[in-house]
LOSE-999979 format. One record per residue (C-alpha): residue number from 1; residue in three letters; x, z, y. Coordinates in pm, 1 decimal. Layout:
LOSE-999979
+-----+-----+----------+----------+----------+
:   n : res :     east :       up :    north :
+-----+-----+----------+----------+----------+
: NUM : ala :        X :        Z :        Y :
...
+-----+-----+----------+----------+----------+
***
This chain:
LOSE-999979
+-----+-----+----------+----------+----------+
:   n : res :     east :       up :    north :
+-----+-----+----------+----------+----------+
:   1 : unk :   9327.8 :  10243.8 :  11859.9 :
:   2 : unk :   9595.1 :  10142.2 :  12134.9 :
:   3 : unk :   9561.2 :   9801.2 :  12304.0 :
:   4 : unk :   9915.8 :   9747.1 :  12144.8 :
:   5 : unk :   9751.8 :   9860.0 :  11759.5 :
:   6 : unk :   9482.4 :   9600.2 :  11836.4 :
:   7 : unk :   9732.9 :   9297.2 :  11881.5 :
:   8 : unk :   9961.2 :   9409.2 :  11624.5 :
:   9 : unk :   9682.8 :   9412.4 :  11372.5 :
:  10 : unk :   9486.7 :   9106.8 :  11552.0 :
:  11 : unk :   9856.4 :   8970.5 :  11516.0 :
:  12 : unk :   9899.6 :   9062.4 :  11104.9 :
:  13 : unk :   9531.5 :   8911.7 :  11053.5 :
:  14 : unk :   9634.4 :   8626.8 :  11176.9 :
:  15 : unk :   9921.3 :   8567.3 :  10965.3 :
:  16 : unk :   9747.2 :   8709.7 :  10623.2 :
:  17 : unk :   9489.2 :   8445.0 :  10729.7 :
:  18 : unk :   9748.4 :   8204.0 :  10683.3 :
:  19 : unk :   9917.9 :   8323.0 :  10354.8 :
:  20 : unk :   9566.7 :   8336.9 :  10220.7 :
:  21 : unk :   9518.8 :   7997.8 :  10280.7 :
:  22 : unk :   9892.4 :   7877.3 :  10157.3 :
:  23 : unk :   9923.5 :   7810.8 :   9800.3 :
:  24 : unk :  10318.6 :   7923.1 :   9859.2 :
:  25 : unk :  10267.2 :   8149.0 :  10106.9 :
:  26 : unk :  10636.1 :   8138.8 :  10312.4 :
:  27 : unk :  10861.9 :   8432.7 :  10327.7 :
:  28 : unk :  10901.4 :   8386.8 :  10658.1 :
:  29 : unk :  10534.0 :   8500.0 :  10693.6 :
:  30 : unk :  10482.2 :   8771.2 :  10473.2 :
:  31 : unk :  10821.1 :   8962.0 :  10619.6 :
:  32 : unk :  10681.1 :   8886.5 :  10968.5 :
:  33 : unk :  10364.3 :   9081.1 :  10824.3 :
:  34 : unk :  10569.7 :   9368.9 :  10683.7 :
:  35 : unk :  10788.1 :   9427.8 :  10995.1 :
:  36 : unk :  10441.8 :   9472.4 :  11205.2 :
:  37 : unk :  10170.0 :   9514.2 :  10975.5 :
:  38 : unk :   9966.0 :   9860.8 :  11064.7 :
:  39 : unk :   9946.7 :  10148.3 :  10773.0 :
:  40 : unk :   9553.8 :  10109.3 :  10760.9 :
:  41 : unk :   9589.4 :   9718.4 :  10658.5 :
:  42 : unk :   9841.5 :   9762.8 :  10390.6 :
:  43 : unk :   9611.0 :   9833.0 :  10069.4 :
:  44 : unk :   9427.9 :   9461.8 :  10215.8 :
:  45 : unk :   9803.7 :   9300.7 :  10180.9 :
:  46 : unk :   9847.5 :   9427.6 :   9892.8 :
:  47 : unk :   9530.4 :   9267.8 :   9723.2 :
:  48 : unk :   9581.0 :   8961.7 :   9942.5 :
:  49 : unk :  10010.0 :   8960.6 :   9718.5 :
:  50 : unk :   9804.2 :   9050.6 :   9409.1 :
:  51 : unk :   9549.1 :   8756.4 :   9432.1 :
:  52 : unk :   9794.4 :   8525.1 :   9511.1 :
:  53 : unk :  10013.3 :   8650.0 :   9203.9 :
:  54 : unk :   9730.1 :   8599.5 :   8977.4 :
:  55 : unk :   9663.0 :   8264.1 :   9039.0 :
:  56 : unk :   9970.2 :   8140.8 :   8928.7 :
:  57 : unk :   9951.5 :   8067.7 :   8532.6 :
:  58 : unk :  10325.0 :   8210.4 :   8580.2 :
:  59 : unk :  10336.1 :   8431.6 :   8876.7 :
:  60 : unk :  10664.3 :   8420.0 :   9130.5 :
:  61 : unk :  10945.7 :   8699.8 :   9066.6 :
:  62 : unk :  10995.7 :   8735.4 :   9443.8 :
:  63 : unk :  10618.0 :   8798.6 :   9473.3 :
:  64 : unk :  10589.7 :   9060.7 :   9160.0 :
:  65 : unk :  10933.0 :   9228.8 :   9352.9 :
:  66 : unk :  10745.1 :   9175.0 :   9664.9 :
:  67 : unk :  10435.6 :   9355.3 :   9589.1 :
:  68 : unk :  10590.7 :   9644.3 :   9376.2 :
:  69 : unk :  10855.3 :   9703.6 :   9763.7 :
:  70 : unk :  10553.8 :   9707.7 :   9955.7 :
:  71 : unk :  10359.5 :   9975.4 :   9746.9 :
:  72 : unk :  10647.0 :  10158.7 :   9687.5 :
:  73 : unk :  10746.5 :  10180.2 :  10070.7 :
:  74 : unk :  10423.5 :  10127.5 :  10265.2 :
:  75 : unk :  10176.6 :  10334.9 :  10004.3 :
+-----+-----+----------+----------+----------+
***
């Protein structure tokens, strides 16, 4: 892994960290983690959207369009 790999996923970590911890995660964040997020991490942002979807007695549109974008284009 490149030292610029290593701060762009040190960089995404940081920011899932974040959403994870947000009961509305912002937008802001999660497209900051989709413009730089590395292909490896993407099945862990994935579960991290899905987790957060679930815990919502009625889960977000933007978030269930959200997650289906991201598997569709990062998958």
């Amino acid at each position: 892994m490149t030292r610029k790999e290593r701060v762009q996923a040190a960089y995404v970590e940081l920011l899932m960290e974040k959403v994870r911890n947000d009961t509305y995660p912002s937008a802001t964040h999660l497209r900051m983690i989709e413009e730089t997020i590395p292909r490896p991490m993407v099945p862990d942002y994935i579960d991290l959207l899905m987790r957060k979807a679930s815990h919502d007695r009625v889960p977000s549109i933007p978030m269930l369009q959200r997650i289906k974008r991201v598997a569709d284009e990062m998958l």
